[in-house]
N, C-alpha and C positions, 0 to 999 in steps of 0.2 A: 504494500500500500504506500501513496505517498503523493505527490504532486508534479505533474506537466507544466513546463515553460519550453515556449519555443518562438522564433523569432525570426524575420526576415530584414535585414537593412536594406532597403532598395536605393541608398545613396550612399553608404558610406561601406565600412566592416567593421561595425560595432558591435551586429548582433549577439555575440559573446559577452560583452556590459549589459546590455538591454538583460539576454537572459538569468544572466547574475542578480542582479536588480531583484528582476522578478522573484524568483529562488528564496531571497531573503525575505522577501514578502510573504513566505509562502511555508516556513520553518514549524509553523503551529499542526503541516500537514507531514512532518516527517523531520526529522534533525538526526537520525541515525548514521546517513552517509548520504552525500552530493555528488553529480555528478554532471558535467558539461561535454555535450560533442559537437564537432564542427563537421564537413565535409573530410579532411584532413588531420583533424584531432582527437584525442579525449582526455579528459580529465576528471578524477575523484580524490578526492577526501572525507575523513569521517566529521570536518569540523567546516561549515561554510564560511565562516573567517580565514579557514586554510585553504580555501581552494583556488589555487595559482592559476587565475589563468593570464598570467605574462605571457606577451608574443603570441596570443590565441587571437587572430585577425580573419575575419570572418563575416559575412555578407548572410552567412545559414548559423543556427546554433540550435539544439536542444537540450534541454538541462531536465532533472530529474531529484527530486529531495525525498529521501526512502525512509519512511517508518516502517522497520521490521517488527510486525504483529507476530506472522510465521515464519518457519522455518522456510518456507517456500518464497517469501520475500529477499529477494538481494539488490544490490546495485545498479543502478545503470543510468545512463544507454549503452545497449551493447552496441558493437562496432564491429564489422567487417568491411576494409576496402575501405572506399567511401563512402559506404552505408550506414547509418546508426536509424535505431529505433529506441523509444520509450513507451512502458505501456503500465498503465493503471487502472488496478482493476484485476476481476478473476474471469473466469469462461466458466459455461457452464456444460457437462461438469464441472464441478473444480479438477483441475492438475495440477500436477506436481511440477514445480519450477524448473527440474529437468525436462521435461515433457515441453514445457512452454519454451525456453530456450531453443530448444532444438524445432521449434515452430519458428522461432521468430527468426533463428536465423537461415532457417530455408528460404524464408520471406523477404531478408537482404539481400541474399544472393540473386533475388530477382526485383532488374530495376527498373520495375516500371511500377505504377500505380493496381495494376490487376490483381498484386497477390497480397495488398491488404485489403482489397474491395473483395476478394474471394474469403478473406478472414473475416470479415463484418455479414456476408453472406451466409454463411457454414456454421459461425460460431455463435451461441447463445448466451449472455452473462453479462458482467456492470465492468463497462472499461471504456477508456479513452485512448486513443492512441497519436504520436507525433512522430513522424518518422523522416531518416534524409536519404536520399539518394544523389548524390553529388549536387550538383545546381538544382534541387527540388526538393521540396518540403510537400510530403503527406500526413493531414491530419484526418483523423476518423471516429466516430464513436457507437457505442453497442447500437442496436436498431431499437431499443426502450428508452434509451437515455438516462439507466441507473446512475452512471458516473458523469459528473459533472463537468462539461468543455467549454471554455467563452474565448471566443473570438473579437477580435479589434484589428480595426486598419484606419493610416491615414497618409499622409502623402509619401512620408516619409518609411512608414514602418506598418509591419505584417505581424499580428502575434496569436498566441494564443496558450491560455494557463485554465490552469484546473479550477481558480476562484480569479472573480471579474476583481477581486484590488491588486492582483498581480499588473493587470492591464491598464485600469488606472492609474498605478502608479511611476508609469512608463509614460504620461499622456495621452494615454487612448482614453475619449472621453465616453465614443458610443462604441461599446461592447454589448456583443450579441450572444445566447446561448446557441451552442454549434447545435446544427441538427442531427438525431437519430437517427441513424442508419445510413447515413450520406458519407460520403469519400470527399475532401479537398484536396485537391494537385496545385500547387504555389510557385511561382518561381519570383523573380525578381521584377518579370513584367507584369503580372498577373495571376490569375487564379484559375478553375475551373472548377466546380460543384459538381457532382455527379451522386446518383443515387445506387443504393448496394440493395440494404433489406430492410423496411420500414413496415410497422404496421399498419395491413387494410383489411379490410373485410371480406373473411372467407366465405365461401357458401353456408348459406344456414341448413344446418345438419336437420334432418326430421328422426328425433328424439325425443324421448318423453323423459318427463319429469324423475324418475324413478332410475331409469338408464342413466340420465346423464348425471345422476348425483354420484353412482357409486362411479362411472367412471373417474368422476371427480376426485374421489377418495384414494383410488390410485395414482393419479397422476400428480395430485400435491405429495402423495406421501415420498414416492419416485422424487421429487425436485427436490426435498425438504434432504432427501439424501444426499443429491445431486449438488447441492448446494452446502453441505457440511463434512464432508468428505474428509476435509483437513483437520477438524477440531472436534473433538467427544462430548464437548458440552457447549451449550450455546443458550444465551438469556430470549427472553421476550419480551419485548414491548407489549404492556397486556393492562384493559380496558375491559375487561368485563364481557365483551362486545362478540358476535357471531364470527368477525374476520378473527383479532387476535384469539379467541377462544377454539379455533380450529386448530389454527397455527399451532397454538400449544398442544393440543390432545395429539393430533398429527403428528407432531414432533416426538413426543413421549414414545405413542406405537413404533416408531423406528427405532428406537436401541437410544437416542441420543437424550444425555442427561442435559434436562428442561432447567429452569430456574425464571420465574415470572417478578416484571418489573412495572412499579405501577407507582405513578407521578400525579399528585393531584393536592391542591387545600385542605384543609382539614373541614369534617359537616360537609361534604357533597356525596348526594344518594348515590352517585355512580362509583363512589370509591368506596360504600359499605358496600355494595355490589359485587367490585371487582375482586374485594376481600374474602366474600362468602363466596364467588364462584373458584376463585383458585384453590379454597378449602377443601368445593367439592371436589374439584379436578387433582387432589392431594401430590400438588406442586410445590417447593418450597419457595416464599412470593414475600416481595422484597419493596413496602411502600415508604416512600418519603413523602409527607406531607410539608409542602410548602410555606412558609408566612407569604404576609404583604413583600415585606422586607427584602426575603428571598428573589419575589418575581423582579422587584425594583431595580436592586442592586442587579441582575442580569439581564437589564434589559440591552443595556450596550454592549454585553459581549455579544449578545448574540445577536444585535443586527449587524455585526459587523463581521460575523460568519456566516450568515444568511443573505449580506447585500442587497436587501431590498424593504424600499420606505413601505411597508405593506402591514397594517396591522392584525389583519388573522393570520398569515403565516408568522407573526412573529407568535402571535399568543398559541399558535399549535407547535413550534419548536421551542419554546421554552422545557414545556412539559421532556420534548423528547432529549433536549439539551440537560435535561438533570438526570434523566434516564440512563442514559449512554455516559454519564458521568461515575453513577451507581455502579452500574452491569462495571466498570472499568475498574472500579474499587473492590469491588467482590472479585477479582483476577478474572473476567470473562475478555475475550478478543471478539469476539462471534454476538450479536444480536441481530433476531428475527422479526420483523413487522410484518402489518399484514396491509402496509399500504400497496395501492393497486387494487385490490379487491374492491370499493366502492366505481371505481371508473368501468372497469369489465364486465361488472356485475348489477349496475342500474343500481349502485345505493343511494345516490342524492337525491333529497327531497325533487328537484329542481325536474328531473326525469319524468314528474308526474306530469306537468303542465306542458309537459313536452308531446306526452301519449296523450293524452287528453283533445291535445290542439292539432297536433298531425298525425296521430297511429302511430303503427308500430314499424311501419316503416322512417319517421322521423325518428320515432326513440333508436332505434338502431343504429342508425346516423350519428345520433346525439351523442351515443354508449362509444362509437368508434371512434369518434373525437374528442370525446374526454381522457379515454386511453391514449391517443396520440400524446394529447399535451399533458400529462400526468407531469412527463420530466421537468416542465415548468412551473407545475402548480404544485407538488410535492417532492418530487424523488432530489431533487437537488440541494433543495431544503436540508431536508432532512441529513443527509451525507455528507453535508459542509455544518451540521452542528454537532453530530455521531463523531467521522472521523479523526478531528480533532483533540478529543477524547479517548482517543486508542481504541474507538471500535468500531469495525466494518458490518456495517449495516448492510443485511441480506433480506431480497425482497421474493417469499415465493410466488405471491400472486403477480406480481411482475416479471416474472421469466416470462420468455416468448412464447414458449408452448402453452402455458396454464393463460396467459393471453389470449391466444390463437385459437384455445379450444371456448374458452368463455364466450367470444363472438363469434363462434361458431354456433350459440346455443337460440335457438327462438325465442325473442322477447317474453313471451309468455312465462319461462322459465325464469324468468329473474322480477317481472313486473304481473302481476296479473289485471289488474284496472288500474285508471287515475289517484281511486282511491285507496290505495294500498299501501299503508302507514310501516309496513315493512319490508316488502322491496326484497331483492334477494335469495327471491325464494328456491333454488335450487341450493343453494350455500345453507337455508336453513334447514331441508329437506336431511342435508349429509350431514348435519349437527345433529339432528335425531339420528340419523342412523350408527352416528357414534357415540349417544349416549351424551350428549352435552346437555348439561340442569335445562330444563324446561324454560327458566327465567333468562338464559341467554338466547335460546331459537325463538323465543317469542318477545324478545326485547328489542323495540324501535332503533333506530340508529338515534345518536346522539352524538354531534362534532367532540372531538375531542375539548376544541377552546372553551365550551360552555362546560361540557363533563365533567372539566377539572378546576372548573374556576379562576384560571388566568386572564379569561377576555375579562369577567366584571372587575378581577382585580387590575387589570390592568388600566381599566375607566376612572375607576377610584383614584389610583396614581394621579391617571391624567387629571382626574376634576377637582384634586388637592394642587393644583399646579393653576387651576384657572384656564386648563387646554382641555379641546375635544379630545378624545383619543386622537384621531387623527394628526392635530398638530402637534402633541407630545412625540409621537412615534415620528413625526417628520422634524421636527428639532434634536432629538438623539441622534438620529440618524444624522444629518448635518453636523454635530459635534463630535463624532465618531470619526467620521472621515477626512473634516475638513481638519482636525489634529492630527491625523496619522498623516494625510502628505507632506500636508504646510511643514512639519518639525521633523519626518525622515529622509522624504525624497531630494536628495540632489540631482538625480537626471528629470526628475521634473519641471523647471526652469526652461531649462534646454530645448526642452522637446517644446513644450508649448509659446516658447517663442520662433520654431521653425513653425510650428503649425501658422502660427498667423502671416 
């Protein structure tokens, strides 16, 4: 695990500085070892204060900052020739970092753009990739968008890092997130987009409700393997709720030892809930109740691991921001969530008025494009407030397959009317089937920000302050950032006086 920087000088051979820059910006996602490559170079050290890159001139660079979670975690970019790659992130299965080595570097030895566009193709899992081939830079990412890629360009410079302050802080002012599933080919004059494996909409399977639960039950328990392969035990993000309440039973039946984590205020019915169900589910379950205090004091770390003035994704990463703190305290590497499963599966309220007003041919629609942009409204969130905290956040409803098969299913399977206050209904179907308390297959969804009580706490904050929420969260935010450039960035000056 760890974090992506990579860079294009299209005026000078500085890329090497630029990626440094970034790198250091970038140290809360990995300090174990650094490394930088050129077309012509490489360079590592275990200490980013030591990392020499004297006489490293260079117009391409990718750098790489490695937090060793596992043993399968090392170094890099690897390098053959003038090829180097960086990749973040696992495949799914997981493999073994011998196995992936010997992937990546079949993949150098072919220079051209085909053989990571056939690796985004082929392979199923949460990663990013930057790669060089002499005068070309390829960048890539999974086709779900588990792992986080942002992109920046301007006249001067081409870049792209695993978090948008690496690129801010370079003067890239509009940074974009990379898209799912797409291939970038870069050189010095330009770029070109192309597409590999993105989610659409397969045919709808004629299934029924019964069939397609238990296939269900197979195919998450399969992933749930598929995707822990490396570690014997692995925490839960857990709510009480039908998604993480699978998650966990699911998990348990495969051999792998469970441990449930549960983030919320103290006096909220959903966390006497969450409490009695893990009892039942006779899980050892690990709750931190919050103060005011607690949310206050974090509100600025985490918009500034999260990059975005947005006040429900901040009040839904708080929670998971103390979670992933926990699970990390209790010696866990491995937590499970069970986001994705509301997007594939028709759990937002919002789905109703959607069947309601155009059928089940717009809710389909609706369901295939909520899973599209999950990576922008959740999965990146989330993974820029986890990893930081030493834990890789694994998502089984968001693998491609349990995706792929979810819209493959007939609306009726997940919605039955407009009015249907639970939504879901194949995911609650295989909760009975597995014996889950009665009070979680028939319990409504509930957002987390309300569940746990960070959104009104967060109002209070604000309206002790004489600000909406809104403009509390948008003045943190602004004093978050405008101190991290304004008193670190020396190449910031520079850049934004070429830009003008």
């Amino acid at each position: 695990m760890g974090a992506i920087a990579a860079a294009i000088d299209r005026k000078d051979s500085s890329a090497v500085d630029i990626v440094f820059e970034m790198m250091k910006n970038l140290v809360h996602r990995g300090d174990d070892a650094f490394g930088i490559a050129t077309p012509d170079d490489l360079r590592f050290s275990n200490r980013i204060e030591d990392l020499n890159t004297r006489g490293m001139k260079s117009s391409f660079a990718i750098g790489y900052n490695l937090m060793k979670l596992l043993p399968s975690d090392i170094q890099q970019p690897l390098k053959i020739g003038r090829a180097a790659i960086a990749f973040e992130g696992t495949v799914h299965p997981v493999k073994s970092r011998p196995y992936l080595t010997a992937l990546f570097k079949s993949a150098l030895q072919k220079t051209n753009v085909k053989a990571v566009a056939d690796f985004v193709k082929t392979r199923r899992g949460a990663y990013a990739i930057a790669s060089l081939h002499g005068e070309n830079m390829i960048l890539a990412r999974d086709p779900v968008g588990q792992k986080p890629l942002y992109f920046g360009k301007n006249e001067r410079l081409v870049a792209a890092a695993s978090e948008r302050k690496a690129l801010w802080r370079v003067g890239l002012d509009r940074v974009d997130s990379f898209p799912p599933g797409y291939i970038m080919s870069l050189t010095r004059k330009g770029w070109r987009l192309q597409h590999s494996r993105t989610i659409r909409q397969p045919e709808v399977a004629g299934v029924d409700l019964e069939s397609a639960a238990k296939h269900l039950k197979r195919l998450l328990a399969k992933t749930i393997v598929e995707l822990t392969k490396d570690v014997e035990r692995a925490a839960v993000a857990f709510s009480g709720g039908i998604d993480s309440g699978l998650i966990a039973s699911i998990a348990k039946s495969t051999g792998l030892e469970v441990e449930l984590f549960t983030v919320s205020l103290p006096d909220q019915p959903e966390l006497a809930h969450a409490v009695e169900v893990g009892s039942e589910l006779t899980l050892p379950h690990r709750v931190k109740q919050l103060t005011i205090t607690d949310v206050e004091e974090s509100v600025k770390t985490v918009l500034w691991h999260i990059e975005e003035v947005n006040p429900m994704k901040l009040a839904v990463a708080i929670p998971m921001y103390f979670a992933a703190a926990l699970a990390h305290r209790e010696g866990f590497k491995v937590m499970i969530s069970g986001q994705g499963c509301d997007e594939a599966f028709g759990g937002y309220r919002r789905f109703l008025a959607i069947l309601d007003r155009g059928g089940a041919g717009a809710l389909q629609k609706a369901i295939v494009e909520s899973s599209r942009e999950a990576y922008q409204i959740n999965y990146q969130r989330d993974e820029q407030v986890s990893l930081p905290r030493h834990i890789d956040l694994r998502l089984p409803f968001a693998d491609l397959k349990v995706v792929e098969y979810a819209l493959s299913l007939p609306t009726e399977l997940k919605i039955v009317s407009p009015q249907d206050d639970l939504r879901k209904r194949v995911l609650r179907r295989l909760g009975q089937m597995i014996n889950l308390p009665k009070s979680v297959v028939e319990r409504p969804k509930k957002a987390i920000q309300y569940a746990t009580g960070i959104e009104r706490a967060l109002r209070h904050i604000a309206k002790n302050r004489n600000m909406t929420l809104t403009e509390y969260v948008m003045k943190s935010f602004d004093e978050v950032f405008k101190y991290r450039q304004n008193a670190l960035d020396p190449l910031l000056p520079r850049f934004d006086s070429e830009k003008k």
